[in-house]
N, C-alpha and C positions, 0 to 999 in steps of 0.2 A: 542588902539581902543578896546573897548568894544564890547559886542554882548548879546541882551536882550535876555536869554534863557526863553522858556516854557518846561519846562519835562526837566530828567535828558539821558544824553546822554548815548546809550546802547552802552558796548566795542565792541561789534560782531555786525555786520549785513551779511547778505545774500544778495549781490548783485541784482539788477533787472536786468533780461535775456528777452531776446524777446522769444516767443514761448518754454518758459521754467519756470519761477515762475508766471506758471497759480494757481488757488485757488487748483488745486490737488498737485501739488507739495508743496504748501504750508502748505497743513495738513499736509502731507508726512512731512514734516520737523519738524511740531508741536509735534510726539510721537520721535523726535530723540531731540529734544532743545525745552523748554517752553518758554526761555527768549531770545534768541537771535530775534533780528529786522528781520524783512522782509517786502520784497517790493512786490509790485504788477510787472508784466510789463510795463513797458511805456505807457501812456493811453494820444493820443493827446485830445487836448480842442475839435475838431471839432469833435470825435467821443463821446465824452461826451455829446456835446449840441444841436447836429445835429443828432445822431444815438440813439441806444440804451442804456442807461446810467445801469440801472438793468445787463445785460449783463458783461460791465466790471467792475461795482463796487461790484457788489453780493459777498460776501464772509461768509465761517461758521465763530462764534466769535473766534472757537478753533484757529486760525490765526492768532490771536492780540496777541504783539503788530504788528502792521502794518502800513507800509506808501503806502498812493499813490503816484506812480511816474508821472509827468503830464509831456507831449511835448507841448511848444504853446509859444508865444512870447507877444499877447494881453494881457496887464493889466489885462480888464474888465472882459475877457474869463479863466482866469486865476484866476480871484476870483469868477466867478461863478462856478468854479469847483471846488474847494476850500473849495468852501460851502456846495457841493455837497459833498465832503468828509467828513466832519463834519456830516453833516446830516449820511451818511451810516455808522459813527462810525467807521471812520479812526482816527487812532493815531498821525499821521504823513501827513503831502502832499510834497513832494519833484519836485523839477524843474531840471530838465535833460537837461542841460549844456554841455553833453558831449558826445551825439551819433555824429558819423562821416559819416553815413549815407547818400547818396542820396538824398533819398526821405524826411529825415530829412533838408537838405540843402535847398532842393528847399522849403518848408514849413517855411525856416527860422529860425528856433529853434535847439536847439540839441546845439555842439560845436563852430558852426558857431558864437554864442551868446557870446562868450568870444572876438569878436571884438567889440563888443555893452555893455561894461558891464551897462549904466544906461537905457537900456530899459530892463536887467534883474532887477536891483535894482526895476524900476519902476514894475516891476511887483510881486517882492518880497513885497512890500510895501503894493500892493493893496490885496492880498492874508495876507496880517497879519490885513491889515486893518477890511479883513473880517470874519476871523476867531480868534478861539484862541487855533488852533493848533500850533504846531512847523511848521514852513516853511523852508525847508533846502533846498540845493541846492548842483548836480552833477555836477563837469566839472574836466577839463582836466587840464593838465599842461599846454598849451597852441595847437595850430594850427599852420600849417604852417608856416610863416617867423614871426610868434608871439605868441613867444616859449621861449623869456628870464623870468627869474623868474623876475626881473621890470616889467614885461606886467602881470602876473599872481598876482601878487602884488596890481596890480592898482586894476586890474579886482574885487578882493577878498574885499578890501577896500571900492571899491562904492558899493558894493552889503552889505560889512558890515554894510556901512552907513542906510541903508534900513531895516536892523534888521533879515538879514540870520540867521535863529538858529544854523544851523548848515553847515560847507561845507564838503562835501567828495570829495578827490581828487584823481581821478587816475593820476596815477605816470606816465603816457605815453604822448606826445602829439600825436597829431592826426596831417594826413594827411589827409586833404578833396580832395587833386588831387592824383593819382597816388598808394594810396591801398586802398583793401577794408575796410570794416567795420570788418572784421575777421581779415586780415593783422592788421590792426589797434590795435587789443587785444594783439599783440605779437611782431610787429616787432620795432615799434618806443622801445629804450632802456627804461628804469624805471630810473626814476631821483628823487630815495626818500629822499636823498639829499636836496633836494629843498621842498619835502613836510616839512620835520624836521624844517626844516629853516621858514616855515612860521609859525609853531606851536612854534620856539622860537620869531620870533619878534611879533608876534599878538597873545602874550599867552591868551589874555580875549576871543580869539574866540575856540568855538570848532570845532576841524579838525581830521576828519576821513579820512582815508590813504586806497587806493585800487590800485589793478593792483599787482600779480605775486607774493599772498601769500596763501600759498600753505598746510600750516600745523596751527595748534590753536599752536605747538614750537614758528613759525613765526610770529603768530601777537602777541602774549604775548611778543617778543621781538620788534616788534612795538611799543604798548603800552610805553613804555620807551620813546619815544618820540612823541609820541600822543596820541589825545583823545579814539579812536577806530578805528576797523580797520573793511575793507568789504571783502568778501571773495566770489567768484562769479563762475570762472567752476570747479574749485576743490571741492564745495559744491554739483555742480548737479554731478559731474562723481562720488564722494563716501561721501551721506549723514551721513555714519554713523562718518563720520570725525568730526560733530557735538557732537558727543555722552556723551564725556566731559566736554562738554561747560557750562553746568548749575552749575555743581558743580567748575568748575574750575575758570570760570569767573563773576559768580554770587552768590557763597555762597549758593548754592539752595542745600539743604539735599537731591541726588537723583540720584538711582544706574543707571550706564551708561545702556542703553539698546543696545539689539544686534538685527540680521535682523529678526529672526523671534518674537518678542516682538516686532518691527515696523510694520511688516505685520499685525500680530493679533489685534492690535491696533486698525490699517486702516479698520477692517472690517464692524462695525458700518456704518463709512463714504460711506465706498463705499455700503452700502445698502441702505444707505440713499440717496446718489447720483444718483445713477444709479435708483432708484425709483421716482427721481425726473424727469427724460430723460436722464443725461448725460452718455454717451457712457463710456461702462467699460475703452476701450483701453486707454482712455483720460486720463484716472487716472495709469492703469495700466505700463503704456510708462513711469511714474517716479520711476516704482520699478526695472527695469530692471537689473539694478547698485547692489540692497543691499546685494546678497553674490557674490560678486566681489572679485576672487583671493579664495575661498572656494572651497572645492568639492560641485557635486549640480549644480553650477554656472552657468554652459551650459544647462541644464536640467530647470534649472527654466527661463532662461529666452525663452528659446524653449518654455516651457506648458505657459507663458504668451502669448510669439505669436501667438501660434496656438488657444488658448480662449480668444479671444478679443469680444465676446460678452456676455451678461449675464445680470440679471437682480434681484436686491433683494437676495433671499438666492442662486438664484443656481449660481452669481456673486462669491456671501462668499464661498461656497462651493468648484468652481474654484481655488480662492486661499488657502484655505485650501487643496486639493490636491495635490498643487504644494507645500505646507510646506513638507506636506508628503514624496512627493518624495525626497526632499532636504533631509531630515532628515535620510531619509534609507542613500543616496549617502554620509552621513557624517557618517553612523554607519558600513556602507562596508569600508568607505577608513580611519577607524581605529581611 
């Protein structure tokens, strides 16, 4: 079985996290990687067509490439947002297949969808019909008592039929009874095994591999057996883990940067941002991380908490005192 591709598949992406690959984080990542994929957060249909659409689609271009990630089960509502992507100069629209969620459940979408795979096809269908983006699609190794790789098989196959550009599969299934959504990240075992396996019998499709990789070591020995691979909290706990990724997995002529060449970076953005309304803290909550395991390290993220507001230069100025400090605590401790 084949698989109509549009675009070429990127080896790296950055996982889509709820209340974590907001458009700050995502620039945040754009001075550590230029070419690795990134996602939005999960953006259900009903908040698209029913709320504020400017809100979750707004993004700076320094972000692309970029997919949206959509929650929703409707066809129709699923290519009206589709469209919607398009129009806002998304790269990508991706269907999430694979929250285990609650509130996901009772809404019907998310993991629960890998019992139904042709009302996902069907909606993969009407989303390519309507654009001519890439349409890929998240999900799981399976669900609860439909967890054999035959059930993950079928599922992959009728959605293939439909013209999925791409699938990424976390390597975990999901329990919708009995853990959480976080239990769910870690306790069900990784069964990469089984992703491998789908990538040798449906070599035409492309499959991206996620769940419990942890180093650019690890997915470069992924890669060996698939197309690309996602890489999801070991991104947000230490962005600069990215820092190799252009030259190592894209050929891209381009010296790694360190944290303070990230910070200096971000300070345009953040003038520009916070000149727009948004609240420094919003942006500032994704730097917390970047000299992690440094001297400094306590100290910077101390002067972030205690200046969580700002505006325009005296924003810039903030964090430029907190480099300051960093940079003494690195010239004291030798």
């Amino acid at each position: 079985m084949t698989c109509a591709r549009r675009g070429q598949t990127s080896p790296l992406s950055i996982a889509p996290m709820m209340d974590r690959t907001d458009r700050h984080f995502r620039a945040l990542m754009r001075q550590v990687t230029r070419r690795t994929l990134l996602y939005t957060e999960m953006v259900t249909t009903g908040a698209l067509l029913h709320g504020d659409p400017a809100r979750h689609l707004d993004f700076d271009p320094v972000e692309r490439p970029l997919s949206l990630q959509l929650g929703g089960d409707d066809p129709a509502a699923l290519a009206a947002c589709a469209r919607m992507a398009e129009t806002w100069g998304y790269d990508e629209v991706n269907l999430n297949v694979g929250c285990p969620s609650g509130r996901v459940q009772s809404g019907n979408f998310g993991v629960c969808l890998m019992g139904d795979p042709q009302r996902v096809a069907d909606g993969v269908a009407a989303m390519r019909a309507a654009v001519s983006l890439p349409v890929t699609v998240k999900h799981r190794i399976g669900f609860d008592d439909l967890d054999r790789y035959a059930d993950m098989l079928r599922f992959v196959d009728v959605v293939a039929a439909a013209g999925a550009d791409r699938f990424t599969v976390h390597a975990r299934k999901a329990w919708l009874k009995g853990l959480s959504p976080k239990e769910n990240r870690n306790v069900p075992p990784l069964r990469y095994g089984d992703v491998h396996r789908l990538k040798r019998e449906r070599p035409g499709l492309s499959i991206e591999i996620n769940g419990g990789v942890r180093s650019l070591d690890a997915a470069a020995a992924q890669l060996a057996h698939v197309d690309a691979v996602m890489i999801g909290r070991a991104a947000y706990d230490d962005p600069l883990l990215f820092a190799p990724a252009d030259r190592r997995f894209y050929d891209l002529d381009r010296d790694e940067v360190d944290a303070f060449e990230v910070v200096e970076g971000m300070l345009p953005y953040v003038a520009r941002r916070t000149e727009a309304g948004d609240l420094l803290h919003h942006i500032t909550r994704h730097m917390l991380n970047l000299f992690a395991g440094q001297p400094g390290a306590r100290g910077w993220r101390r002067h972030l908490s205690r200046h969580r507001r700002g505006v325009g230069r005296e924003a810039v100025a903030m964090l430029q005192a907190g480099l300051t400090s960093v940079r003494g605590a690195q010239r004291r401790a030798g």
